[in-house]
C-alpha positions as CSV (number, residue, x, y, z in Angstrom):
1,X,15.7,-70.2,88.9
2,X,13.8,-68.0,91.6
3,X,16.3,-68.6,94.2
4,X,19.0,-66.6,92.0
5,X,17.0,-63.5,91.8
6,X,16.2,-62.9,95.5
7,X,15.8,-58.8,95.2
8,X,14.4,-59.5,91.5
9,X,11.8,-61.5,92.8
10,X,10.2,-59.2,95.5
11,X,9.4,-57.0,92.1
12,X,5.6,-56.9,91.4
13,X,5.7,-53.0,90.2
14,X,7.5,-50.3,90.8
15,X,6.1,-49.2,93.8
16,X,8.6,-52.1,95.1
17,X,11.5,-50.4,93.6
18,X,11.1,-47.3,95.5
19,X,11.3,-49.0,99.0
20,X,15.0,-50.1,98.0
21,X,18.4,-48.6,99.1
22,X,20.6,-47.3,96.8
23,X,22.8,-50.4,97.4
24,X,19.8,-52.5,97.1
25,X,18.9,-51.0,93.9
26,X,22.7,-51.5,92.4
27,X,22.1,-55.6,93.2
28,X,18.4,-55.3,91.3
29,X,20.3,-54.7,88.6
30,X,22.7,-56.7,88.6
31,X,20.4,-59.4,88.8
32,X,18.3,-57.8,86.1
33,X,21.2,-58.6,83.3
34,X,21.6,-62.2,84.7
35,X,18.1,-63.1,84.1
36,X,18.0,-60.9,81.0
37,X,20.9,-62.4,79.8
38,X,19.7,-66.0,80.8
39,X,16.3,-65.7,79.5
40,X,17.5,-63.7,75.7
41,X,20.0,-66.5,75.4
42,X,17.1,-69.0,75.0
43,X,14.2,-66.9,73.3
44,X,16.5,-64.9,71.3
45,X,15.7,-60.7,71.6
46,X,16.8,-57.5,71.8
47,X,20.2,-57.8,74.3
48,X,22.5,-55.6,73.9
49,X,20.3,-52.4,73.8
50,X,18.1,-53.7,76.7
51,X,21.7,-53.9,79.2
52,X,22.3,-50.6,78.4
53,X,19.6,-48.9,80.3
54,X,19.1,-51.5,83.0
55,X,20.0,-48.7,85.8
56,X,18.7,-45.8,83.8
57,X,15.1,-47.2,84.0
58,X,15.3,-48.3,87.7
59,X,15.7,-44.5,88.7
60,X,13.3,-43.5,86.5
61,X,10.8,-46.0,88.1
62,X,12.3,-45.4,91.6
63,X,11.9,-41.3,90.9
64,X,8.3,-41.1,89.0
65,X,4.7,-42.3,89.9
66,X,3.7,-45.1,87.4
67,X,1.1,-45.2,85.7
68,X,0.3,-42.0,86.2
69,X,3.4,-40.8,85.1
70,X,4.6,-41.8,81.7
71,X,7.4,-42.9,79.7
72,X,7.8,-43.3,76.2
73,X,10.1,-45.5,74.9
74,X,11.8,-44.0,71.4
75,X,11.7,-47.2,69.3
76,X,10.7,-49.5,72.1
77,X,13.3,-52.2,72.1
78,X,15.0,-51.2,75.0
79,X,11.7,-51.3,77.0
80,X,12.9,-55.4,78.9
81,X,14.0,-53.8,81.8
82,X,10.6,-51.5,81.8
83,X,8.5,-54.7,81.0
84,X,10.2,-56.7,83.9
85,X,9.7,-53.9,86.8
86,X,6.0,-53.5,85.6
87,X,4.8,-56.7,86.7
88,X,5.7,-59.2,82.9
89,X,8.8,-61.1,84.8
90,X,6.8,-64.5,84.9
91,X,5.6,-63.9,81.4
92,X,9.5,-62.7,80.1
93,X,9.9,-66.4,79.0
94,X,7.3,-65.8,76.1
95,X,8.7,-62.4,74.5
96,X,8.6,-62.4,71.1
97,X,6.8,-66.0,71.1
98,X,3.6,-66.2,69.9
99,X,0.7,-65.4,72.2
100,X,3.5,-64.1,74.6
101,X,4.2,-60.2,75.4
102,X,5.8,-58.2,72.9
103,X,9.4,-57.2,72.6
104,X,8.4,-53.6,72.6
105,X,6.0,-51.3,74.5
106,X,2.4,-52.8,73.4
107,X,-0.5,-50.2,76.0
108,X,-2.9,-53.1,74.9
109,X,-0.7,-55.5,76.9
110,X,0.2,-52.9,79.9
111,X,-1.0,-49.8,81.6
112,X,2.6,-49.1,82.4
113,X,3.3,-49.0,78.7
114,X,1.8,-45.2,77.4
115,X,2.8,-45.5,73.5
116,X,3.3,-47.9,71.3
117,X,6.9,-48.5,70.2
118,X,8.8,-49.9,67.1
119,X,10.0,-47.4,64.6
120,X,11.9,-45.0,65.4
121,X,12.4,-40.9,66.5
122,X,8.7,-40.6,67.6
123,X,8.9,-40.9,71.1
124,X,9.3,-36.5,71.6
125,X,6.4,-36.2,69.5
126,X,4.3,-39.0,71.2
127,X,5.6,-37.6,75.2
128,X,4.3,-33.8,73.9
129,X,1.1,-35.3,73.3
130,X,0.3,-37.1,76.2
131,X,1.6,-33.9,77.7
132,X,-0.1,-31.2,76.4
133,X,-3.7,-33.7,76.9
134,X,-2.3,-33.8,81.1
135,X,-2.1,-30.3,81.1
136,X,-5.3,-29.5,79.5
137,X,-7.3,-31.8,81.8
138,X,-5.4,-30.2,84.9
139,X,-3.5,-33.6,85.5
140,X,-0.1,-32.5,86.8
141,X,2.0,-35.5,86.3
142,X,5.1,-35.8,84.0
143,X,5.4,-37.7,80.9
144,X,9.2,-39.2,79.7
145,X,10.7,-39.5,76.5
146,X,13.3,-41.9,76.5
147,X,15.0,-41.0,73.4
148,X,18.4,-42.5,71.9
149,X,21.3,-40.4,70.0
150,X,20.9,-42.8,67.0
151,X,17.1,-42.0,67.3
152,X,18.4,-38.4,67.1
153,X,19.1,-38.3,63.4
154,X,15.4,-39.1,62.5
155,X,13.7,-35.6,61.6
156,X,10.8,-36.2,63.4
157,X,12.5,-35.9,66.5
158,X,13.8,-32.4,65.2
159,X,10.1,-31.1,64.9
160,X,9.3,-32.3,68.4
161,X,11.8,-30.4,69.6
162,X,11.2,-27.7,67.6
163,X,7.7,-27.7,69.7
164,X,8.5,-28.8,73.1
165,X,8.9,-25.5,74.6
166,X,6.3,-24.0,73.5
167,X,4.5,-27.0,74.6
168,X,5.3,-25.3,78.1
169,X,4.1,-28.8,79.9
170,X,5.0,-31.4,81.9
171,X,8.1,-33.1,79.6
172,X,11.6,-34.6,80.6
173,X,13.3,-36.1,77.6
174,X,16.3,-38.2,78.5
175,X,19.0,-39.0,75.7
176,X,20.0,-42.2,75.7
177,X,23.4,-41.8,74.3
178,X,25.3,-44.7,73.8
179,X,26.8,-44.0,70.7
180,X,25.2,-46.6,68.3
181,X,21.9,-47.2,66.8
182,X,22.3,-50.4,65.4
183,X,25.2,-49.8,63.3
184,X,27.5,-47.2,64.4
185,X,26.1,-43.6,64.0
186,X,27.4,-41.6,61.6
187,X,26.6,-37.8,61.1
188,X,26.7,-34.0,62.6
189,X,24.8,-35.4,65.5
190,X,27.2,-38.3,66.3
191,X,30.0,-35.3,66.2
192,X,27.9,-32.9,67.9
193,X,27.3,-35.2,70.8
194,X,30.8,-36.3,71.1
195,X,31.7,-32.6,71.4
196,X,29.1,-31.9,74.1
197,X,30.4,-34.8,76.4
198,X,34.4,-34.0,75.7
199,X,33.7,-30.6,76.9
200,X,31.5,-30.8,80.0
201,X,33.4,-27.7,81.8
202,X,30.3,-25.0,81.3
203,X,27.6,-27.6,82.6
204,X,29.6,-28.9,85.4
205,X,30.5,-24.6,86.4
206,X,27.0,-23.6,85.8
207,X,25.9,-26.3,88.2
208,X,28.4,-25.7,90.8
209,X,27.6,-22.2,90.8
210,X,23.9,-22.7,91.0
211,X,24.6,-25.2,94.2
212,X,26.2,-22.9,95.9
213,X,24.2,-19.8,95.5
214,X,21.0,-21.5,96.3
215,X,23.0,-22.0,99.9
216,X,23.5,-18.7,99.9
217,X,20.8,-15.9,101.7
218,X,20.1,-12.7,100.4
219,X,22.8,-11.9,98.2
220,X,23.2,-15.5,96.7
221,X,19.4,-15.5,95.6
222,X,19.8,-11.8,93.5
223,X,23.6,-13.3,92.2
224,X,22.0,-15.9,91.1
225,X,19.4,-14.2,89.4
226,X,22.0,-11.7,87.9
227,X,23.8,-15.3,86.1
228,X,20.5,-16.8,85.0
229,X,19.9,-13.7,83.4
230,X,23.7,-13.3,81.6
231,X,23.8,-16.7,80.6
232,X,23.4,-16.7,77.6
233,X,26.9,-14.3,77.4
234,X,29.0,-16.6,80.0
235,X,27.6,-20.1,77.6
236,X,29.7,-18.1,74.4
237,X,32.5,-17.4,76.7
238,X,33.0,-20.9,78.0
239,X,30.9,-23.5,76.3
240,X,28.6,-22.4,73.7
241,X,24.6,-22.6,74.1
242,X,24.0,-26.5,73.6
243,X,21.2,-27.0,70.7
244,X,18.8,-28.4,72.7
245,X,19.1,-25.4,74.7
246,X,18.5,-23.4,71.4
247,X,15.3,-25.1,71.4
248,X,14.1,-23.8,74.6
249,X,15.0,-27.2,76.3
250,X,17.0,-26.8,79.7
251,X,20.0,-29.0,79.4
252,X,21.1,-31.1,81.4
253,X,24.2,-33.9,81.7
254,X,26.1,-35.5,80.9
255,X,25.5,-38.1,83.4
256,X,27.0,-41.5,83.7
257,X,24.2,-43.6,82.6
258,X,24.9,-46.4,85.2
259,X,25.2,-44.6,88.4
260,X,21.7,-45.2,89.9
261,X,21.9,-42.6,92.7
262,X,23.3,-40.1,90.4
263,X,20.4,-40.8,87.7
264,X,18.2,-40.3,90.6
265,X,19.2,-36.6,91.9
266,X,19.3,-35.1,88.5
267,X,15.6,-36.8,87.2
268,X,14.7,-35.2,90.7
269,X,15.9,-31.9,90.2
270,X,14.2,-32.1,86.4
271,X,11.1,-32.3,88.1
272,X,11.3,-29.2,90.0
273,X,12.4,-27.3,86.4
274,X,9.8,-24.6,84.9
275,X,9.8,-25.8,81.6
276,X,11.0,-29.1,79.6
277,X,14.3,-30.5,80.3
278,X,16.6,-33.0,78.5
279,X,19.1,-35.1,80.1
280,X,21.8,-36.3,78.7
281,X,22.7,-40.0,79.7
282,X,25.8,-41.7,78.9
283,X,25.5,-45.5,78.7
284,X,27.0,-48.5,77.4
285,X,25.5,-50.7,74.9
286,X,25.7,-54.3,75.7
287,X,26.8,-53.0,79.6
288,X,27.4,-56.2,81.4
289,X,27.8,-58.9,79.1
290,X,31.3,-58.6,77.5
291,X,30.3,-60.5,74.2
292,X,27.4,-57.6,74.1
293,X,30.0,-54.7,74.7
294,X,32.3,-55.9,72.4
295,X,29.4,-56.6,69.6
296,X,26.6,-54.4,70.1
297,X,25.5,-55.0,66.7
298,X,25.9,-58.2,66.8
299,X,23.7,-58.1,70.1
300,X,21.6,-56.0,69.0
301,X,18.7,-58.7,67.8
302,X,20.1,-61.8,68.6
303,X,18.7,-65.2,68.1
304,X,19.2,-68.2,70.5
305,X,23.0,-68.2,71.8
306,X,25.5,-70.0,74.7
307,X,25.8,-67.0,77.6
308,X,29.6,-68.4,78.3
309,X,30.5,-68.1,75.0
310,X,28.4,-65.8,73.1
311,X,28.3,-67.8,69.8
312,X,24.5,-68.0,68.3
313,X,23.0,-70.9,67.4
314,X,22.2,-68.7,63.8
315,X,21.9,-71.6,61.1
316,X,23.4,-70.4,57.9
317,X,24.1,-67.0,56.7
318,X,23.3,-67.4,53.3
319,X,20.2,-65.5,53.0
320,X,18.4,-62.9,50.9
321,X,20.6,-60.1,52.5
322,X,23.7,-61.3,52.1
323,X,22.6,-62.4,48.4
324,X,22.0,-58.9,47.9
325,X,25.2,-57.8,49.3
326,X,27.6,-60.3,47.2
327,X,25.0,-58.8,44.0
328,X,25.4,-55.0,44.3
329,X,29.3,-54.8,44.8
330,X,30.0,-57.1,41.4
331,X,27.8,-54.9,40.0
332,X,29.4,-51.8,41.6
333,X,32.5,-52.9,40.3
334,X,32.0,-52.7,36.9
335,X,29.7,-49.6,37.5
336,X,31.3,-46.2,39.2
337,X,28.0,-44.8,39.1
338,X,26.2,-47.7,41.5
339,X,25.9,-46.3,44.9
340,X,24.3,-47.8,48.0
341,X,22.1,-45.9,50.5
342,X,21.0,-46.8,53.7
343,X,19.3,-46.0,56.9
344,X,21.6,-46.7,59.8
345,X,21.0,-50.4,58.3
346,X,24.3,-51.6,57.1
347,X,24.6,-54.4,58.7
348,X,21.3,-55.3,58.4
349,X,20.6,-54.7,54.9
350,X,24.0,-56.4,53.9
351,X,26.5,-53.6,52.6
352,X,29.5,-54.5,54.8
353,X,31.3,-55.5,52.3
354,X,30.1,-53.1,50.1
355,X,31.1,-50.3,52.8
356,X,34.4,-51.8,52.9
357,X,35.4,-52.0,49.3
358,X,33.4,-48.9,48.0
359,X,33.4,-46.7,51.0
360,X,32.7,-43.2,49.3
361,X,29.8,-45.1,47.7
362,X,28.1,-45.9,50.8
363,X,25.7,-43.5,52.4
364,X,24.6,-44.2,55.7
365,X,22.5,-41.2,56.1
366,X,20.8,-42.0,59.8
367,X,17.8,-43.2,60.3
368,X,16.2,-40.8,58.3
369,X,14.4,-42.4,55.2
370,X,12.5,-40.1,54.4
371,X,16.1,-38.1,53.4
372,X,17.3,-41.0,51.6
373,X,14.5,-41.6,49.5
374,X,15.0,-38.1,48.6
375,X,18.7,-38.1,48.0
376,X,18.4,-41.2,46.0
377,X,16.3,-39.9,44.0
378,X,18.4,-36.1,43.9
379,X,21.9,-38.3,42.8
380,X,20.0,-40.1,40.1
381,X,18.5,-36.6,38.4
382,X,22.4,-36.0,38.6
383,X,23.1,-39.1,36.8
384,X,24.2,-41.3,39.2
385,X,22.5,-45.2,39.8
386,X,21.5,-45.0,43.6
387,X,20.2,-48.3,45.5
388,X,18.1,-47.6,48.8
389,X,18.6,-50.9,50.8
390,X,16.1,-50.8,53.7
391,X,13.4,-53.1,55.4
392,X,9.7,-53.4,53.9
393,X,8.4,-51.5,57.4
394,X,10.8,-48.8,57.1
395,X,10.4,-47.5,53.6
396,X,6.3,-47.0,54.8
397,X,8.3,-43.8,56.0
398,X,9.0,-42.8,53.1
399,X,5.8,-42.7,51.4
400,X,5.6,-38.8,50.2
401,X,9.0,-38.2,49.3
402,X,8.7,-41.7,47.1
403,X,5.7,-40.0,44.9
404,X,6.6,-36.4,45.1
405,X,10.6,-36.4,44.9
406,X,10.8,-39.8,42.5
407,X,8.0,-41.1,41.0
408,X,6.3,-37.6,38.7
409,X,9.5,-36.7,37.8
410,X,10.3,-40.4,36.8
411,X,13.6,-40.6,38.7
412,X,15.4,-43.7,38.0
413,X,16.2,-45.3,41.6
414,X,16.6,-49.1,42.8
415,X,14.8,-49.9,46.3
416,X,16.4,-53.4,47.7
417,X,13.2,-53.8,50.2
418,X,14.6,-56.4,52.6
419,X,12.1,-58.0,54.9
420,X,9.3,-58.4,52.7
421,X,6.3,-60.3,53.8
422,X,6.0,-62.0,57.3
423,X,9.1,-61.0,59.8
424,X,7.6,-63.2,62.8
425,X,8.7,-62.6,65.9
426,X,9.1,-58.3,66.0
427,X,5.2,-58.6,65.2
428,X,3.2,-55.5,64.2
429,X,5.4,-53.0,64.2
430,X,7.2,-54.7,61.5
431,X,5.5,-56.9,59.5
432,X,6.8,-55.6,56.0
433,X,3.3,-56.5,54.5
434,X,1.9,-53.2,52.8
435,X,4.8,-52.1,50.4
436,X,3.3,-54.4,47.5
437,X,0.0,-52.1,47.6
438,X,1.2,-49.0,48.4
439,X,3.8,-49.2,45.7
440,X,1.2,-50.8,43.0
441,X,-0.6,-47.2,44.0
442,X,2.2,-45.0,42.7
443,X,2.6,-44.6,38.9
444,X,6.2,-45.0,37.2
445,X,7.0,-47.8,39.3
446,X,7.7,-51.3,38.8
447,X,8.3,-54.3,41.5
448,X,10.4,-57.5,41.2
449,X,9.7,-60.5,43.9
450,X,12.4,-63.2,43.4
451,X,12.3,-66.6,45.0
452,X,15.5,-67.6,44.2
453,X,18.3,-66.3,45.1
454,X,19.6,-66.4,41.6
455,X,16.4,-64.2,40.9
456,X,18.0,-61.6,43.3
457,X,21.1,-60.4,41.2
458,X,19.0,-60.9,37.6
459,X,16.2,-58.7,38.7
460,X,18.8,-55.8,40.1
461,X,20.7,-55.9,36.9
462,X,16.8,-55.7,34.7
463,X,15.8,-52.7,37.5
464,X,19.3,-50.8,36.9
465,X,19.6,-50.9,33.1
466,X,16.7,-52.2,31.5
467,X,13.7,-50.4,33.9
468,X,13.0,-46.2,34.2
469,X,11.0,-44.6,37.1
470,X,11.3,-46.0,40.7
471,X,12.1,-49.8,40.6
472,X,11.7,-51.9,43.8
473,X,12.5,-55.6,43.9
474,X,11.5,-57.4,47.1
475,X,12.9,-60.1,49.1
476,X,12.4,-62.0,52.5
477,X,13.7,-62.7,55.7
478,X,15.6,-65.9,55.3
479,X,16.6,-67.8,52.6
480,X,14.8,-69.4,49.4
481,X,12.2,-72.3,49.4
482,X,13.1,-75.6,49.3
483,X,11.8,-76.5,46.2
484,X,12.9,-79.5,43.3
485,X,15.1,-79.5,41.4
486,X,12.7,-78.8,38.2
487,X,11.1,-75.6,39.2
488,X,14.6,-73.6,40.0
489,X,15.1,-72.6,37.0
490,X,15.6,-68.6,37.6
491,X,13.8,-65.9,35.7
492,X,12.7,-61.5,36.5
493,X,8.9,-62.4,34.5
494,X,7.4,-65.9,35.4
495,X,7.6,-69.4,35.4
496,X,4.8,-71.7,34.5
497,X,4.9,-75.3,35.1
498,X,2.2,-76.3,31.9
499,X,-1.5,-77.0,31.4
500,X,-2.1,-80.3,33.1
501,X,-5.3,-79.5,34.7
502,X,-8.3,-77.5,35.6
503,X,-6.9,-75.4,38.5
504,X,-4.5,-72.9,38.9
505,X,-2.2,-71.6,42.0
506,X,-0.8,-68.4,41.5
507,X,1.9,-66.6,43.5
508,X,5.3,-65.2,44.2
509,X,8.5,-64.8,46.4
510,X,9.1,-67.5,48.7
511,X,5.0,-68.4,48.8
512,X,5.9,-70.4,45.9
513,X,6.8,-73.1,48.4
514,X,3.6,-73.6,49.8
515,X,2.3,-73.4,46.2
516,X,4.4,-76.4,45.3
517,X,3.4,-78.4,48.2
518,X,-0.2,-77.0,47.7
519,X,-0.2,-79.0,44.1
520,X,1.5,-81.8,45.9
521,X,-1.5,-82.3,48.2
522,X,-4.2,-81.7,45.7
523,X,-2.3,-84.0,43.2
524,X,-2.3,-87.0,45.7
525,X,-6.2,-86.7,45.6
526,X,-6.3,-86.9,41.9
527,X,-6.5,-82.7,41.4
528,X,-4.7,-81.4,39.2
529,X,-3.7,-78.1,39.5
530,X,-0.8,-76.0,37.8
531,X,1.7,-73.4,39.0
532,X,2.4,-70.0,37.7
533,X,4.9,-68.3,40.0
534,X,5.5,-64.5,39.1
535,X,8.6,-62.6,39.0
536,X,7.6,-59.4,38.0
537,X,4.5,-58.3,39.7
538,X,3.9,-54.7,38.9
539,X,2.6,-54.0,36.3
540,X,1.1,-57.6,35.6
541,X,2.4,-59.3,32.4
542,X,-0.2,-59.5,29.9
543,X,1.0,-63.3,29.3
544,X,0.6,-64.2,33.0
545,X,-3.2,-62.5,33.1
546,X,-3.6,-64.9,29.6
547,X,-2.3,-67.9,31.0
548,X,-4.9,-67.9,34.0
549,X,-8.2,-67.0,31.7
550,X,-7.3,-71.1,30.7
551,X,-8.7,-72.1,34.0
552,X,-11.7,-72.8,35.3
553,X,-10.5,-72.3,39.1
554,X,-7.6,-69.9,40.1
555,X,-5.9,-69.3,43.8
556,X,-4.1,-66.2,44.3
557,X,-2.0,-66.5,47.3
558,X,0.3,-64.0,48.6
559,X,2.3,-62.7,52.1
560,X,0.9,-59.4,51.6
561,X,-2.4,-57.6,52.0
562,X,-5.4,-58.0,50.1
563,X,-6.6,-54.3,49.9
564,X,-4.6,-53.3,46.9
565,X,-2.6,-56.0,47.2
566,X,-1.2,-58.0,43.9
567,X,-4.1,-60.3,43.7
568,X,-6.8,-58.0,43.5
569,X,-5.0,-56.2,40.8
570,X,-4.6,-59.9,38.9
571,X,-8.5,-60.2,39.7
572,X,-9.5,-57.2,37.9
573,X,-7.5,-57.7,35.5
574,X,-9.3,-60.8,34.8
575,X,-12.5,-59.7,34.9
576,X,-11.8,-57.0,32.7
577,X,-10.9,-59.7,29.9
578,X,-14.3,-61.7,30.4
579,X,-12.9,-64.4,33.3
580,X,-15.9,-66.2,34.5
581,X,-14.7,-69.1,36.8
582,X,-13.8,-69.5,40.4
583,X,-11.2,-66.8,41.6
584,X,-10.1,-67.2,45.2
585,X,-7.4,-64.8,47.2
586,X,-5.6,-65.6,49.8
587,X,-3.6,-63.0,51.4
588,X,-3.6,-61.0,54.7
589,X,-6.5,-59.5,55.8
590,X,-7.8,-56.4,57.0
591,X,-5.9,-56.7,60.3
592,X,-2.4,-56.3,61.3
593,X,-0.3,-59.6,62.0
594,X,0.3,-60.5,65.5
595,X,4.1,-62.0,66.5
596,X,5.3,-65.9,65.8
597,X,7.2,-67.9,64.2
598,X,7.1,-68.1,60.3
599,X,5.5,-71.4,59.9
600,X,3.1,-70.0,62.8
601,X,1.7,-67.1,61.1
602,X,1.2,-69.0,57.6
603,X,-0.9,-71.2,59.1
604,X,-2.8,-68.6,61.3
605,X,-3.5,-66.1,57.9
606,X,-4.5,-69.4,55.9
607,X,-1.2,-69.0,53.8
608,X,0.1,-72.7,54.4
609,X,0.1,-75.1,51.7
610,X,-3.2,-77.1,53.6
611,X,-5.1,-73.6,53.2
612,X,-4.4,-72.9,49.7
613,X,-5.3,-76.2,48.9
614,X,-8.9,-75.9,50.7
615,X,-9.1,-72.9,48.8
616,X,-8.8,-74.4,45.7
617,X,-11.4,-77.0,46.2
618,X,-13.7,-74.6,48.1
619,X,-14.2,-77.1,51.3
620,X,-12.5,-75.5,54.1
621,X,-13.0,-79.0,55.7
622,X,-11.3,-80.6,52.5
623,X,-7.6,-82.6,53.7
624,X,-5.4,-85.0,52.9
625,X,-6.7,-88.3,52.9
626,X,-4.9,-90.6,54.8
């Protein structure tokens, strides 16, 4: 493979990309997509995102001093290209895998990476920081936000900007625009952005003139200075003041995105600016692999797939998602008042075909959750039934506006949380372990976790017409457990499998499987020990919490956290109605869960069927006997 990437291979940090030519440096990337392209194919990633800023992060390493200049990467999954020039190209084989680097910028596994990246429209906010701290130790260096125009719609990133000049430091923040987050934006910013690069006449005059007046002695200098200060004037006249200029930011672009040496001169002239700049960068998602340009979305996370083809090796897509997808628009069509909200997510949260068929009831508002927790929850005090589809790690940021806008005044919305539980291989960043215990928190709420998928559609119907107040029902990753034929019988309370013996495994969502195969084990050592799988699982159901005072030995087990989580609710509850027997919890402890596989991780937080079963005989060293 080496011999391929003869320029790539000379690469140890970016002190080697500086002693390239220009023409050198267009052949670095080049062979940057080929091994990006070859490597993604077989570990599955973040592609199309990644070829999109392949040149745009060689000039920024080529033009700034790493480490001791920054960059922060504005969600972080575009960082491949960062994480290959920075010294991780023998370890790129192990992204995402577990014990491997991480698909997004990680400081604890780089010095090259500043911030921490996986949610999105922080990266302003995170670049002022580190900023402002330079300037106050007398550390002159800059410090790069690398934002993208689908990033843009996040508010956050609005109240950075708000601050940046005032910030008066060391700050370049370069707009990625490539015209897509993960689904297509939508918005005033998309518009406004498309406006700014149709109508590039002012920027291109303004820096014509400024060219050729800095070449000019004497008279050019006080010209110059006359124009600087009449601006403002000759912007209304020809272009309009850009918004980021508004801001206090000096503008700058647009540039073509893929034009190294032209990349290059402009970061160099940002760094000779007196106050914070923001460039504006025009790339192409997917740039380089025509399967990728033609389906960015498609690219966007992709799993395992043939580069001279493009097709994934995907299994099935019959999952929770597209379960949820096939459920809201049959009920939407006997319901004119169901609408579906989402987050720049519609692909990923499985309203295409609800977008197609009912597209003034779709609102893709950005990514901006925090505004469509709040606009749910505005339409349904207006009477209308609003769903918020979005993933279990997203909706943590939407915490205030789900207690202060829906919850006290007991607005009726439906969250679809997609992504519950363990994710795998996008790691901390997006584990969608907490919403069970911050939800179980907020009064006037109530949570549904089916494991089947004929759960899925019974529990939205219960949450839209039979439930009040804020109304979340939960669902994985993936697809339903494997399970026989005599425990998938569907239900939105519980199923119970019977009194047969002495212990008792209690859980929900797609755990159950491991529960099963939990009471397979045990059983096969002459333990008995009974199931109760809940449905509903906030508030508890009285019958449930009677059911498990019958045993002398119960195992909690869920793919959440402990603190707060849905077991130590069932616990107190309990204890509160005289249970004195053997109560054992397993769920995710007081640590955040580190990348791999599914099966992996299960068996790494003592989730898998072999750990629950140890748990319910209390011998960690207890197996199956051969």
């Amino acid at each position: 493979m080496n011999q391929n990437y003869p320029l790539l291979n000379t690469i140890t940090s970016p002190r080697d990309v500086k002693k390239l030519s220009f023409e050198d440096l267009d052949r670095l990337a080049q062979e940057i997509r080929q091994f990006m392209i070859q490597t993604i194919s077989q570990t599955g990633g973040h592609l199309a995102s990644n070829l999109g800023v392949v040149e745009l992060t060689i000039a920024l390493h080529r033009v700034f001093d790493l480490p001791q200049d920054q960059i922060v990467w504005d969600v972080g999954h575009q960082c491949y290209t960062h994480k290959i020039l920075t010294g991780r190209k023998n370890q790129f084989t192990t992204i995402r895998q577990e014990g491997g680097i991480s698909g997004f910028p990680r400081p604890q596994e780089s010095v090259y990476d500043a911030f921490i990246g996986g949610h999105s429209s922080i990266s302003i906010s995170a670049a002022e920081g580190l900023a402002q701290a330079k300037k106050m130790q007398g550390d002159d260096h800059f410090v790069i936000a690398v934002i993208g125009d689908g990033a843009l719609t996040g508010g956050e990133a609005y109240e950075a900007l708000n601050n940046a000049a005032r910030a008066n430091a060391k700050l370049i923040v370069i707009l990625n625009d490539n015209r897509m987050s993960i689904s297509k934006n939508v918005g005033g910013v998309s518009k406004y952005l498309t406006l700014i690069r149709s109508r590039p006449g002012y920027l291109k005059l303004k820096h014509g003139v400024e060219i050729t007046l800095d070449h000019t002695p004497l008279v050019g200098a006080k010209i110059k200075k006359g124009l600087i200060q009449s601006k403002s004037a000759l912007k209304q006249v020809i272009y309009h003041s850009t918004l980021f200029e508004d801001f206090g930011l000096v503008y700058t672009g647009p540039v073509d995105g893929h034009n190294i040496k032209a990349l290059c001169t402009m970061l160099e002239r940002a760094k000779h600016m007196d106050s914070p700049v923001l460039i504006h960068a025009e790339t192409v998602k997917g740039k380089g692999y025509l399967f990728a340009e033609e389906a960015p979305t498609q690219f966007h996370g992709i799993a395992q797939f043939d580069v001279d083809t493009g097709s994934t090796s995907k299994g099935t897509n019959h999952n929770f998602s597209s379960e949820f997808g096939q459920a809201i628009v049959q009920m939407a069509q006997k319901d004119k008042k169901i609408c579906a909200v989402t987050a720049a997510m519609t692909e990923g949260c499985g309203l295409t075909q609800f977008a197609s068929t009912f597209p003034k009831r779709l609102f893709d508002v950005g990514i901006a959750e925090q505004h469509a927790l709040t606009f749910s929850a505005a339409m349904a005090a207006n009477g209308m039934r609003p769903v918020f589809a979005v993933y279990s790690t997203f909706l943590q940021r939407a915490y205030d506006q789900i207690i202060h806008d829906a919850a006290i005044d007991n607005r009726h919305i439906v969250l679809a949380i997609d992504r519950a539980g363990i994710v795998g291989d996008d790691g901390e960043t997006h584990q969608g372990v907490f919403d069970t215990a911050f939800l179980s928190a907020i009064p006037n709420t109530k949570m549904y976790s089916p494991c089947l998928f004929d759960e899925l559609p019974m529990a939205l119907n219960k949450a839209m017409y039979t439930d009040t107040g804020v109304v979340a029902v939960r669902y994985p990753r993936g697809g339903q457990p494997n399970l026989p034929q005599k425990l998938q019988t569907a239900t939105t309370s519980y199923a119970y499998t019977g009194k047969t013996g002495k212990i008792l495994l209690i859980t929900y969502g797609r755990l159950f499987g491991e529960a099963v195969k939990a009471s397979t084990l045990l059983g096969e050592n002459g333990l008995q020990a009974d199931l109760l799988r809940l449905v509903q699982i906030h508030p508890l159901l009285d019958d449930c919490v009677n059911i498990a005072l019958q045993y002398d030995t119960i195992v909690f087990a869920e793919e959440g956290v402990a603190r707060g989580g849905i077991g130590e609710h069932f616990l107190y509850e309990l204890y509160s109605k005289g249970f004195r027997g053997q109560f054992a919890l397993r769920a995710i402890p007081d640590a955040f869960v580190a990348q791999g596989t599914y099966k992996n991780v299960l068996k790494r937080l003592g989730l898998d069927a072999l750990s629950i079963a140890q748990a319910a005989t209390g011998d960690a060293t207890w197996k199956k006997l051969d």
